[in-house]
C-alpha positions as CSV (number, residue, x, y, z in Angstrom):
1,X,-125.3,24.9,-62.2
2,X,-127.1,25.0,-65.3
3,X,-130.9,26.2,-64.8
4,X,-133.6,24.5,-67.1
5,X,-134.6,26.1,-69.8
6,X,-139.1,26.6,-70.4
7,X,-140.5,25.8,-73.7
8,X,-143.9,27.5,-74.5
9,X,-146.0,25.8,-77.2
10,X,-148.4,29.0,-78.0
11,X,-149.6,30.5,-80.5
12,X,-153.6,29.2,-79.1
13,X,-153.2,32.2,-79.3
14,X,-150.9,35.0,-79.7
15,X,-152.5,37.4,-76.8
16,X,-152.6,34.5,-74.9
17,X,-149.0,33.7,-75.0
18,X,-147.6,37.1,-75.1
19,X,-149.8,37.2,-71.5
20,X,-148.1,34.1,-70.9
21,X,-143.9,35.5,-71.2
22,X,-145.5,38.5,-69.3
23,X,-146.6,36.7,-65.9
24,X,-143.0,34.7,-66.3
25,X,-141.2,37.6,-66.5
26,X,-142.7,39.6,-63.5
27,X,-143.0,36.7,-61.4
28,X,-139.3,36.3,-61.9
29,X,-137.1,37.4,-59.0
30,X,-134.6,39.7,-61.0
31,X,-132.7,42.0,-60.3
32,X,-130.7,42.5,-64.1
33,X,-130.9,40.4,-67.3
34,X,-128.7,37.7,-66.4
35,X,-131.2,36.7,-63.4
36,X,-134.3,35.8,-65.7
37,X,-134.8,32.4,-67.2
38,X,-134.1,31.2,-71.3
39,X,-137.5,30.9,-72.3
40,X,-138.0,29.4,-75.6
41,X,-141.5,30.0,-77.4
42,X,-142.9,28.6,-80.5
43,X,-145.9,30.8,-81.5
44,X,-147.4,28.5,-83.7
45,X,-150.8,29.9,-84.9
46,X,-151.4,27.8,-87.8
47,X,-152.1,24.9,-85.9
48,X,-156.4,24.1,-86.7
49,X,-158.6,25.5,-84.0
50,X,-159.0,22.9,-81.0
51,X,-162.7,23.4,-80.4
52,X,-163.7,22.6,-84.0
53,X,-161.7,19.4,-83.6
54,X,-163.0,18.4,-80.6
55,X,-166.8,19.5,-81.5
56,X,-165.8,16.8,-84.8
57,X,-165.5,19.9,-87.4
58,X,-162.2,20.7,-87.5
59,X,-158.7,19.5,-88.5
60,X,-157.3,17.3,-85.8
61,X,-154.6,19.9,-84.5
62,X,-152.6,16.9,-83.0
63,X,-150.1,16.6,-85.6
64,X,-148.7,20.3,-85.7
65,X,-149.2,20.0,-81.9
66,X,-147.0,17.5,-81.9
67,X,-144.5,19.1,-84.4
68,X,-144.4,22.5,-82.8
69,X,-143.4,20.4,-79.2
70,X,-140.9,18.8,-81.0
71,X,-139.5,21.9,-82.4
72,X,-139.0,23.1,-78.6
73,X,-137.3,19.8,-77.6
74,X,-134.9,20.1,-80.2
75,X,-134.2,23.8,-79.3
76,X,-133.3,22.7,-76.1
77,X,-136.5,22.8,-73.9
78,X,-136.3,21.0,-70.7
79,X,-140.5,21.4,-70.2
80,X,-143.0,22.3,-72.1
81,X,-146.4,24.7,-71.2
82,X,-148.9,25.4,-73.2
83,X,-151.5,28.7,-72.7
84,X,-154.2,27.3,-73.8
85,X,-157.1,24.9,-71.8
86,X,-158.4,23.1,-74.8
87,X,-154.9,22.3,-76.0
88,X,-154.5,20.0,-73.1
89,X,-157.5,17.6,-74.4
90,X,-154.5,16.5,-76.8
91,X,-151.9,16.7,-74.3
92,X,-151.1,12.5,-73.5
93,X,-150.8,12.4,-77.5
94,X,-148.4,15.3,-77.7
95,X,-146.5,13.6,-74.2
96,X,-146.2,10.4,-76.0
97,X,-144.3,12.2,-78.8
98,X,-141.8,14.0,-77.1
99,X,-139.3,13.1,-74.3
100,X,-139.3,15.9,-71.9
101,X,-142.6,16.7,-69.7
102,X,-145.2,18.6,-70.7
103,X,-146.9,20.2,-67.3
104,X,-150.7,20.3,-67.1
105,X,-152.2,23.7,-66.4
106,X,-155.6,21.9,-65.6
107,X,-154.1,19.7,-63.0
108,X,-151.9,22.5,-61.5
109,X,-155.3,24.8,-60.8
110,X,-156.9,22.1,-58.8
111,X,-153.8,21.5,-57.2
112,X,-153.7,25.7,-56.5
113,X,-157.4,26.1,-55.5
114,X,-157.3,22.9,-53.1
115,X,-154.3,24.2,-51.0
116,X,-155.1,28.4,-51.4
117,X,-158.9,27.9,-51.3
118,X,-159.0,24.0,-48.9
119,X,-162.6,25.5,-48.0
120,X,-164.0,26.0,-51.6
121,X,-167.0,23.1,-52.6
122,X,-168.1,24.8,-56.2
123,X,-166.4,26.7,-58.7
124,X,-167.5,28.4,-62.0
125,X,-165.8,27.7,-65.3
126,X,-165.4,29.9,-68.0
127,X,-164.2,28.2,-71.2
128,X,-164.8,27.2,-74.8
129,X,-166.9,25.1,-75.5
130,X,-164.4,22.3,-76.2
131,X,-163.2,22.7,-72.8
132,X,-166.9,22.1,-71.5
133,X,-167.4,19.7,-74.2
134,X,-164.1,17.1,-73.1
135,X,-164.8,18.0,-69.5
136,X,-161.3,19.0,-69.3
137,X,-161.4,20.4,-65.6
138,X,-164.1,18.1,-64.1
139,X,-161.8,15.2,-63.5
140,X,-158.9,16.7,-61.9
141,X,-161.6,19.2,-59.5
142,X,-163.8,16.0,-58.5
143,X,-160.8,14.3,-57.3
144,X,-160.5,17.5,-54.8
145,X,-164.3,17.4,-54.2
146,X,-164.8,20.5,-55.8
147,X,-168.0,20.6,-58.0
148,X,-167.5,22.6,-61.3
149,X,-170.6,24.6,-62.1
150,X,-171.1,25.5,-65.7
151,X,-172.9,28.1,-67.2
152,X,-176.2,28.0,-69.6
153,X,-175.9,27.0,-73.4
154,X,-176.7,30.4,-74.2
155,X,-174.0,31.7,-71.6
156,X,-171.5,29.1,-73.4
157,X,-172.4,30.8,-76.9
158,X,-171.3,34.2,-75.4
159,X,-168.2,33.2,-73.6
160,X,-167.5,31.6,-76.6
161,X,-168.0,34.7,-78.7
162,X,-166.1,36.7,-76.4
163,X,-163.4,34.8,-76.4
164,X,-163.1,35.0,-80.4
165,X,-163.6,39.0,-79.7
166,X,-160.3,39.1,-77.8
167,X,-158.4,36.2,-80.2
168,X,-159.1,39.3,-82.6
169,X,-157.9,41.8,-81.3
170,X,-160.7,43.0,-79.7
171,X,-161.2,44.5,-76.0
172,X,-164.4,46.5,-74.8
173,X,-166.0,47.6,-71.4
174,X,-169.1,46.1,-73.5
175,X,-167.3,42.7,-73.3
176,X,-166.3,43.1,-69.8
177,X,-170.0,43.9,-68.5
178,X,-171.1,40.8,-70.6
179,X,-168.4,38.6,-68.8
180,X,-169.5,40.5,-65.3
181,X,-173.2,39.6,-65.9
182,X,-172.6,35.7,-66.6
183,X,-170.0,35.8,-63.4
184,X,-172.9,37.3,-61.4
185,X,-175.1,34.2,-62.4
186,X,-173.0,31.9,-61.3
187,X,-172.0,33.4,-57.8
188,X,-175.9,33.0,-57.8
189,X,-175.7,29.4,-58.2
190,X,-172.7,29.0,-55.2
191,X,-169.9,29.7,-57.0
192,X,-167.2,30.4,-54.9
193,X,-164.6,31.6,-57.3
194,X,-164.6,31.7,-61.4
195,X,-161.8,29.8,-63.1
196,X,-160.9,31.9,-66.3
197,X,-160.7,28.7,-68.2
198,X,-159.5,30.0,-71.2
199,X,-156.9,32.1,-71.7
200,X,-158.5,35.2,-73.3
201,X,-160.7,35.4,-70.3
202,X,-158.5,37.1,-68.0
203,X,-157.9,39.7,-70.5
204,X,-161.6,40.5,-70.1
205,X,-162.2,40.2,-66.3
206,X,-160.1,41.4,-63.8
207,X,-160.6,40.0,-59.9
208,X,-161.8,43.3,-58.5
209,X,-164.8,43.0,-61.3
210,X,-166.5,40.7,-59.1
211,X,-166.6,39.8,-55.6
212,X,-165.3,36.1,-55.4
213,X,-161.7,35.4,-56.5
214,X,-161.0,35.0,-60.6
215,X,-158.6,31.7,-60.6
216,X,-156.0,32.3,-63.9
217,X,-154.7,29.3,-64.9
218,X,-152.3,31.1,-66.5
219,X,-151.1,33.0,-64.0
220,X,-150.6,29.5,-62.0
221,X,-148.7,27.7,-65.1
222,X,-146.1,31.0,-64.6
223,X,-145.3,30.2,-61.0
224,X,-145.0,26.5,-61.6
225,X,-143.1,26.9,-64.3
226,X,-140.7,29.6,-62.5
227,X,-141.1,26.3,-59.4
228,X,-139.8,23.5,-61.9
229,X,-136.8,25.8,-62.5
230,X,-135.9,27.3,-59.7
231,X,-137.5,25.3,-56.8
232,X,-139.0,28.3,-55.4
233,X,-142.2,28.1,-53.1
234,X,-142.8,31.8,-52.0
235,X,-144.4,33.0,-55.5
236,X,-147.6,31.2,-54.2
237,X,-149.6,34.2,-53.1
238,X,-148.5,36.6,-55.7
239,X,-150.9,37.4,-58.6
240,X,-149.7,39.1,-61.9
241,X,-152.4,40.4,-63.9
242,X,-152.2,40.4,-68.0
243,X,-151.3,43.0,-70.1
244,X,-153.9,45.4,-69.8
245,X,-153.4,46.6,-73.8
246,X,-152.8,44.7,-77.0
247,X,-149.5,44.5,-77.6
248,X,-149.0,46.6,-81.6
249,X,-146.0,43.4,-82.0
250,X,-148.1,40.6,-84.1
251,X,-146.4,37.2,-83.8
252,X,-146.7,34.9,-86.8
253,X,-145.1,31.5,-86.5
254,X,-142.1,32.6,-85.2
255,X,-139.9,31.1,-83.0
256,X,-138.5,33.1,-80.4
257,X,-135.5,32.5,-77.8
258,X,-134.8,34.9,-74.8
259,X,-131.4,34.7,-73.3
């Protein structure tokens, strides 16, 4: 029987992705080559940034969205993921331009945190600030009746700058006590876990860095993904964390297609 084959749109950005394949590939039960899944990733990082278009001062990054998504179909994607939160503002106008589903990362961590964490009432958030900006997670998280708590203007601007730290290749104890501090805040406030709601965050902080649980969206898209092809429930409670060094391979809008 033939197995379906994942399309990642990345490229939003590289580490992100590359952290992306990783999780797959180690939540994968393999035992030789032949056992892993065809993956087929578009690392598209010219399309324009997401939180300049959503903020109104950037290029509307729809239309290569919907280009690179279309790219995947045609290579034979059965589903698409995307690692990146802010992405998924666009995602009903990339959905409406392709015809094979596009799975929602946002939806599939309420979904996670509601049935691993059913006793959880607040939750911090740490994301760009076009992720805070569309209220991206507050929709899906109300509907559990899980309040998102989210951190000080000034807090945004460093998240924010932290984030642009690791998109460059950057990664420093420095920025990890930074991160640690703001996480300490908002365990302060209730929180009850910290949803790395952007996907350079979990390159930063790590779950023993603080004492609630670090949700990884990412890290949840891998095992539903790994789920829509194989029907597998048992990955649930595993937890894969990223690549703890910059890979020296430097994608640039390449496509590439693992057998």
């Amino acid at each position: 029987m033939n197995q379906k084959i994942i399309g990642i749109l990345g490229g939003m950005g590289p580490e992100a992705t590359l952290d992306l394949f990783h999780k797959i590939i180690k939540l994968t039960p393999a035992e030789k080559d032949q056992d892993h899944f065809r993956i087929i990733i578009d690392n598209n990082p010219k399309i324009p940034d997401r939180t300049d278009a959503i903020s109104g001062t950037g290029k509307d990054p729809l239309p290569k969205l919907i280009i690179t998504a279309q790219n995947l179909e045609k290579a034979g994607a059965d589903f698409i993921i995307m690692p990146c939160n802010t992405t998924h503002y666009f995602i009903s106008g990339i959905q409406r331009n392709v015809n094979i589903p596009i799975l929602n990362m946002i939806e599939e961590s309420a979904n996670y945190v509601k049935n691993i964490f059913p006793s959880f009432k607040k939750v911090g958030l740490f994301a760009s600030k076009g992720t805070y900006k569309a209220k991206l997670y507050n929709s899906f998280f109300t509907a559990k009746n899980i309040e998102i708590l989210i951190p000080t203007p000034p807090e945004q601007d460093k998240i924010m700058d932290l984030i642009y730290m690791v998109k460059s290749g950057i990664l420093s104890e420095e920025m990890k006590s930074q991160i640690i501090k703001i996480s300490e805040e908002q365990i302060k406030k209730g929180a009850q876990a910290i949803i790395a709601g952007c996907t350079e965050i979990p390159l930063i902080l790590k779950d023993k860095d603080i004492k609630v649980p670090i949700i990884d969206p990412t890290n949840i898209l891998a095992k539903r993904a790994i789920k829509e092809v194989k029907n597998i429930e048992y990955i649930n409670s595993v937890i894969i964390p990223p690549i703890l060094t910059f890979c020296s391979l430097t994608f640039i809008n390449i496509t590439i297609i693992c057998r």
